[in-house]
N, C-alpha and C positions, 0 to 999 in steps of 0.2 A: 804980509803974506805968511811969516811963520807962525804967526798966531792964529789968522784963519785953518792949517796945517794943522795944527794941533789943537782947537775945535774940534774938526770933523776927527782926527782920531781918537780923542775923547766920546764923542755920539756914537762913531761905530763899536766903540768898548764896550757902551752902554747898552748897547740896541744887540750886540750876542751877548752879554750877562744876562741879558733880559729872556731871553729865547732859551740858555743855559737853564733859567731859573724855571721857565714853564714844562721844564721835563719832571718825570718823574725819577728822582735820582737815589741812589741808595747812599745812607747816613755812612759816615766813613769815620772809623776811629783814626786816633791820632800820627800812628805811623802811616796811614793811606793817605789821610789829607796830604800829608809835607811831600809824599810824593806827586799826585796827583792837583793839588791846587797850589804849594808850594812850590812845585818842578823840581825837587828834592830827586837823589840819586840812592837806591839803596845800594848794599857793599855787596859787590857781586862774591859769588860762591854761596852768597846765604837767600837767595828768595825760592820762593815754592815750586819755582816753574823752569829753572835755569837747564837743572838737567832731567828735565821730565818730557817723554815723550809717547803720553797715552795720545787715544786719536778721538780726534775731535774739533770742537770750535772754541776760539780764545774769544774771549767777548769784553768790551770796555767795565772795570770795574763797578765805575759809577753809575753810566744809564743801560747798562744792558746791548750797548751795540758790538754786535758781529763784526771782528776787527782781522781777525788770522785763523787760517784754516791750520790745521795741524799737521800736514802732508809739504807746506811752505818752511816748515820749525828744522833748523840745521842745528849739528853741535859746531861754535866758534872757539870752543874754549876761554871764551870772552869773561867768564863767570854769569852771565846776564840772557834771558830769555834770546836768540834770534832768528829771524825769520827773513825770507828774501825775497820775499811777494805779502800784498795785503789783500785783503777781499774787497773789489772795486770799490771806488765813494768811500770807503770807511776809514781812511788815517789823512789826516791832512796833515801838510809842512809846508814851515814857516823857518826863516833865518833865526836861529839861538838869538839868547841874549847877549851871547858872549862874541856875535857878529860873524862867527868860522863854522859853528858847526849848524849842521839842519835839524830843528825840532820837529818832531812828529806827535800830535796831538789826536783825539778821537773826532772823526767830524761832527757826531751828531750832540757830544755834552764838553767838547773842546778842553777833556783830562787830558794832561800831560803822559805819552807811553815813556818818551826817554827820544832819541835822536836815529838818526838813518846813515847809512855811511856806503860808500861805494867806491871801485877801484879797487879794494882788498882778495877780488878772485878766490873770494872761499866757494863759492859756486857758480854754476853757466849763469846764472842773472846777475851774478857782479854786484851783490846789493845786500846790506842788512841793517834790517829793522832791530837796532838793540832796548832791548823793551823794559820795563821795569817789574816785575813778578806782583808787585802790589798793585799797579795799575790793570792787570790783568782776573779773568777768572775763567776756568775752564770747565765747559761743560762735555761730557763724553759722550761720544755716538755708536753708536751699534756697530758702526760702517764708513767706511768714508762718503763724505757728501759730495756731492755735486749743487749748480747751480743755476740756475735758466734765469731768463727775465721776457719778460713779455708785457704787450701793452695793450688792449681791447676796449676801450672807453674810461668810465672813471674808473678809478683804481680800488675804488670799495669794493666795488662786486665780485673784481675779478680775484682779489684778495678776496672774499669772502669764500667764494667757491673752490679755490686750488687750496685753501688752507685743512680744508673738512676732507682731504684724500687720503689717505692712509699711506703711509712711507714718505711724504712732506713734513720737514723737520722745523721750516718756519717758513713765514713771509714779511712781507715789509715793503709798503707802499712809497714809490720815491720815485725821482723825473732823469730820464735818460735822450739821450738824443739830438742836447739843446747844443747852444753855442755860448752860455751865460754859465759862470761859476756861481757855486754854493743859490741856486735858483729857489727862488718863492714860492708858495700859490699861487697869490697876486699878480707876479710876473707869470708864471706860467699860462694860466686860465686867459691872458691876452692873447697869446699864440706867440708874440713876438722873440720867446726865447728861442724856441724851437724846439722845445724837449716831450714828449711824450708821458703821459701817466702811467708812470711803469711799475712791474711788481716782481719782486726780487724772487726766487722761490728758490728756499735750500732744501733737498732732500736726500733719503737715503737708495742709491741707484738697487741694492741689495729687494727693494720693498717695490719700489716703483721704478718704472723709466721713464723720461725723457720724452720719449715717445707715446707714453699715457696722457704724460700732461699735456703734450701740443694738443692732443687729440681733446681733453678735456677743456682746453682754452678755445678751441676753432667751436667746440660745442656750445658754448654760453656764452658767445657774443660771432655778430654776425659779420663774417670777414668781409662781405662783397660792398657794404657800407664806404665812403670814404669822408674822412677827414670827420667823421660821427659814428656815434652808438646811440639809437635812441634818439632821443629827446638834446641828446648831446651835440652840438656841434661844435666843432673849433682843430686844428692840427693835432690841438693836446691828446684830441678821444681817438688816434689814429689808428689802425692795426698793424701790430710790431711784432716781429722777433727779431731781437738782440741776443744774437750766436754768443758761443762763449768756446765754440771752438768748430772744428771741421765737421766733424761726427755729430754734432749740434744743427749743424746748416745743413747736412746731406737728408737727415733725416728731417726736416723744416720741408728740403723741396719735396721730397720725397710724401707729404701728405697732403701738400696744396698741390701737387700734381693729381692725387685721387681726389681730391675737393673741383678740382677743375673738370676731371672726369666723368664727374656725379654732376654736371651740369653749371657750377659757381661759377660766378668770375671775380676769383679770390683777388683783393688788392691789398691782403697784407704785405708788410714789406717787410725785407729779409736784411739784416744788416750787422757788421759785428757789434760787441757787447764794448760801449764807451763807456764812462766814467757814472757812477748810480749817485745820485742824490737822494738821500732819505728826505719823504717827506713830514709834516709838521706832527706833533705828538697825535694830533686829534683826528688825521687820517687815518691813525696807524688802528686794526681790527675795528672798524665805525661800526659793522654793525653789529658785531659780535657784543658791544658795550653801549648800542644807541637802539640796539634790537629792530626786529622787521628786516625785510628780505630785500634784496636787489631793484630798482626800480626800472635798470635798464641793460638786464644781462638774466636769460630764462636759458635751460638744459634744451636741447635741439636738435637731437640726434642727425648726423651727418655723414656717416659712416656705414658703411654694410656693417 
């Protein structure tokens, strides 16, 4: 039994190096590696980001993922980056190696950030993400971001159209709503996980609201549909908003109540915002990089 045991955790090592290795990852000189694929520690008081506090998004050194907003970044005096919130799906943890403390690694190219700790009451969330400044890079925003997620059939399109707005600062196509961890395509595209193809959308509230994008999402894909978009069918192609907070959901009802008005009968569903999985490299901008236009998501004015 313990050799089978340790098989399968050999296969599943192989099967995420493998996944780690199809991203596209940035080349890491030698003090990044020891951090980052070592799990090496640098000496706090000395990394780039311990006591800096421009605003913006910290994003995974290696692949580029979206990890800590800059409005979650506290001073602990710790000497070391900390943070007391992550940006949903994007930090995963795993027991150290050293059996006591909790690792916190990036979920989408699985770099070491450094550990998580909690119970220390430096703030009302009771939590800090002690980071390591080399595992990080910080890019600045104009403004603070905000976040929505939304789901309307495949996730190409829908990413393809909310990304061309003006005051959207990124997207990133990825499955929410399921009941299955770190979830597939594969699995997903069966229906059996339960997760929806969802599409993350950062932007700047300063440029756009909230309230443009609902109104742009209910516009390019047909809410009164169920359980398909198109040519699409399966739970995955569902229509979703995943709140991210009150003022999120008021304004949600607040336009499928004018949609119901104007005649629809909207069966998006309204729900808070659960845990994001990023999907595979090769969803992420499809058409932006495989060219040609949506084959199941057209502009359809809906709105006086």
């Amino acid at each position: 039994m313990k050799n089978v045991i340790l098989v399968i955790i050999l296969l599943l090592s192989l099967i995420i190096k493998g996944q780690e290795t199809d991203m596209e990852l940035t080349k890491l000189n030698a003090a990044e590696k020891r951090i980052i694929e070592d799990k090496g520690t640098e000496a706090p008081f000395t990394g780039e980001y311990w006591n800096f506090f421009g605003k913006g998004i910290y994003k995974c050194r290696r692949c580029g993922n979206a990890l800590y907003n800059s409005e979650d970044k506290f001073s602990s005096g710790c000497g070391w980056p900390s943070f007391d919130d992550e940006i949903k799906g994007a930090v995963r943890r795993q027991t150290d190696a050293d059996g006591t403390r909790t690792e916190i690694l990036c979920s989408s190219c699985g770099a070491h950030l450094g550990h998580v700790f909690t119970g220390e009451k430096f703030t009302e969330k009771d939590t800090r993400h002690c980071v390591n400044s080399l595992s990080l890079h910080f890019e600045a925003e104009p403004s603070k971001s905000e976040v929505s997620y939304i789901a309307g059939g495949c996730f190409w399109g829908v990413e393809y159209y909310l990304n061309k707005m003006k005051g959207v600062i990124s997207t990133e196509s990825g499955y929410m709503g399921g009941n299955v961890q770190n979830p597939e395509y594969h699995q997903v595209s069966t229906g059996i996980t339960g997760h929806a193809e969802t599409v993350r959308v950062i932007f700047d509230p300063e440029v756009i609201s909230y309230e443009e994008i609902l109104i742009k999402f209910f516009e390019i894909h047909d809410p009164t549909q169920v359980n398909r978009q198109g040519p699409d069918h399966g739970s995955q192609y569902r229509s979703s908003i995943f709140y991210d907070n009150e003022n999120q959901k008021n304004t949600a009802l607040k336009l499928i109540k004018i949609l119901q008005n104007n005649g629809y009968n909207v069966v998006t569903e309204l729900k808070p915002a659960q845990e994001f999985w990023i999907a595979e490299k090769y969803h992420q901008d499809y058409y932006d990089k495989k060219g040609g236009t949506p084959y199941c998501h057209r502009p359809v004015k809906r709105f006086d």
